[in-house]
C-alpha angles and dihedrals in degrees: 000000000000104000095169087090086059092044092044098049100032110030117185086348077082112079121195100166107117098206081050088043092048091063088064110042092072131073125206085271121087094258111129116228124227095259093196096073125141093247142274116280115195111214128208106188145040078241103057089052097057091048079045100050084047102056091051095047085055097046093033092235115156116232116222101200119197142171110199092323101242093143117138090193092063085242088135103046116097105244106180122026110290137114128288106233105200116188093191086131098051098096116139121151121186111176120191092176072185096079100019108241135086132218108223135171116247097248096059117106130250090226094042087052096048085051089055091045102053082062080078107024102262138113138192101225106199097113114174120183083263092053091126089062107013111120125224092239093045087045088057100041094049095044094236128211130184147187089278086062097102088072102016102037112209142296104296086064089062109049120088104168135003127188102216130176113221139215091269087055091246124150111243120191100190136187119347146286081229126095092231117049128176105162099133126271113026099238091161086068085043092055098043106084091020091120087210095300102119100026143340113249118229092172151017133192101225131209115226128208114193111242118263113260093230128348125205118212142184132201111205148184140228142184084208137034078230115074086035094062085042087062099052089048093049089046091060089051092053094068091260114128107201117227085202132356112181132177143202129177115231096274093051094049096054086055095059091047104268138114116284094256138129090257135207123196101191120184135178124187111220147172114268117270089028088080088104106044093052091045100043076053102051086046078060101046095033107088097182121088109284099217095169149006145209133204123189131025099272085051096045093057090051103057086051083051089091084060099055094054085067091094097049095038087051089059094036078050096050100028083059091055107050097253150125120239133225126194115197124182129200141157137209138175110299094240084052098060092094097058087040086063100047093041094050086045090057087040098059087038093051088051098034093239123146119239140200111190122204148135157096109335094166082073111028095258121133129187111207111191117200121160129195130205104261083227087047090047136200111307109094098046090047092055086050088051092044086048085049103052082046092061101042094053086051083054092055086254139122131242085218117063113154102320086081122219112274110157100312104068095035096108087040093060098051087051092057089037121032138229096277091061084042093062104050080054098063084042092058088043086064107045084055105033101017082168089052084229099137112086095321113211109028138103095014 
């Protein structure tokens, strides 16, 4: 292969060093990236991915894009030789807090932006475990979530235009920089999930909301996963829309330094002076035992800060024991959860898998851990995840909530979607991508 295009267009942004080049071909999941790849190249401009993307299509090279690899699917690991395209310098921000949105480059970071948006009074609030390294563009391609989603949704809900360039090495401005936007197929929501594998984003078009002006919160305990999911429901029909609302069963909670407890972080964002009132009102509706509060936004944010440790506690836990972990990540109904908890609890004891069980409650969205013994391997753990796709299907869910699909969920999602749906996604990956150079292997 001819790399002195690479070399000519990209200098010392090209980097063919392997022990460099190893650093980049893996995500935060336990896939194992293909370690004999060509390099990483590090673009600046729209201009230099389409002559990139041009230059693959001619000489047939997969590109591997990736933001700051924090994917749990594996949709950001190299996984055949290629080359690694990391858009870490494509950092634009332009803010107009006049029209509410702001224009960014894909490599910039959800928690930089946010920096840059208090200045304001604004936030992005898509704000996955990862938020302190995820990237825009990886937050886009891998349709992120977060633990605002009760109230903010995900991703999807904040995009309203991309310029993507495509597998044919074509230029797509897509969507508007406008709130309402009725220009004919809805290729922003297309593009958003995608995982790279119709187009690389260069950049997106973003929705602003401007940041609460105080925010009240509870953390609270159960004796059952019941009566917890019951409050949040009953908080909802009382008129209270939940900012957060997470969620760990007794064992997970002890991890992270809790109780061991079933445990509830609630939290409402509200005008200033109305703190009380709201907070004096989720005390009357929570049935579990309050064992702390919070009153303002910063304080809010705190008492959620034992959440977000779920993630590092699951691999200290894993890596302790030998093992390799496996985050899966599924969602059902809100009034199923219940019956997602208990069914996941029989499934690890019928395969004698640990588990570690939280998530987002507030919508619907659970994160069962497991790990394996590399020397024991994977089986056991594999029949629990296929049980578990199973069950969550029967419950009206998906195996597939915000971590995306990768490699790793492909089967899964053929089993939630069927062969005919399946189809009509190969034959969108070629409209877009007709070389399968764009991230190959991944999604179906």
């Amino acid at each position: 292969m001819d790399v002195g295009f690479l070399r000519k267009t990209f200098g010392d942004r090209f980097v063919e060093d392997s022990s460099i080049a190893a650093l980049y071909v893996h995500d935060a999941s336990f896939v194992e990236g293909e370690s004999n790849v060509f390099g990483v190249v590090f673009p600046e401009t729209e201009g230099e991915v389409v002559e990139l993307v041009r230059w693959a299509i001619k000489h047939k090279v997969p590109l591997f894009p990736q933001g700051s690899a924090t994917s749990l699917s594996g949709n950001a690991a190299a996984t055949a030789r290629g080359l690694v395209v990391s858009f870490e310098r494509m950092t634009k921000v332009e803010i107009d807090p006049g029209d509410g949105v702001a224009v960014v480059g894909p490599g910039v970071r959800i928690e930089e932006l946010n920096v840059e948006l208090a200045r304001y009074g604004f936030f992005f609030p898509v704000d996955p475990g990862s938020m302190r390294s995820a990237t825009i563009g990886g937050a886009i391609a891998n349709g992120a979530g977060g633990m605002r989603g009760a109230k903010y949704g995900t991703v999807k809900d904040w995009v309203l235009g991309l310029r993507v360039v495509t597998g044919r090495g074509d230029v797509l401005k897509v969507g508007c920089k406008t709130f309402k936007c009725r220009n004919g197929y809805d290729l922003v929501r297309l593009f958003v999930g995608s995982e790279g594998t119709l187009g690389l984003i260069t950049e997106a078009v973003l929705k602003l909301a401007p940041v609460p002006e105080s925010a009240v919160a509870v953390l609270a305990y159960y004796d059952d996963v019941e009566p917890l999911v019951e409050d949040v429901v009953r908080v909802r029909a009382s008129r209270i829309w939940p900012l957060f609302a997470e969620f760990l069963d007794a064992p997970t909670a002890a991890v992270v330094g809790l109780e061991e407890r079933d445990t509830l972080f609630l939290g409402v964002d509200v005008n200033t002076g109305a703190e009380e009132r709201v907070l004096k009102r989720l005390q009357s509706i929570v049935r579990g035992r309050v064992a702390s509060v919070a009153v303002g936004w910063s304080e809010a944010m705190k008492l959620l800060e034992p959440r977000r440790r779920l993630y590092s506690a699951q691999v200290h836990l894993a890596q302790r024991g030998g093992g390799v972990l496996v985050i899966e990540d599924v969602a059902v109904p809100i009034s199923k959860l219940p019956d997602a908890v208990r069914g996941l609890k029989k499934l690890a004891e019928k395969y004698g898998v640990p588990l570690l069980l939280g998530g987002h409650v507030g919508d619907g969205n659970l994160h069962p851990a497991t790990w394996f013994r590399k020397e024991e391997g994977p089986g056991k753990a594999e029949k629990f995840i296929r049980e578990m796709a199973e069950l969550v299907v029967g419950l009206g869910g998906t195996v597939s909530a915000e971590h995306g699909v990768g490699t790793l969920k492909k089967d899964l999602i053929a089993l939630e979607l069927g062969d005919a749906v399946l189809t009509y996604m190969r034959e969108l990956k070629k409209v877009f991508d007709p070389y399968n150079i764009l991230n190959p292997g991944k999604i179906a």
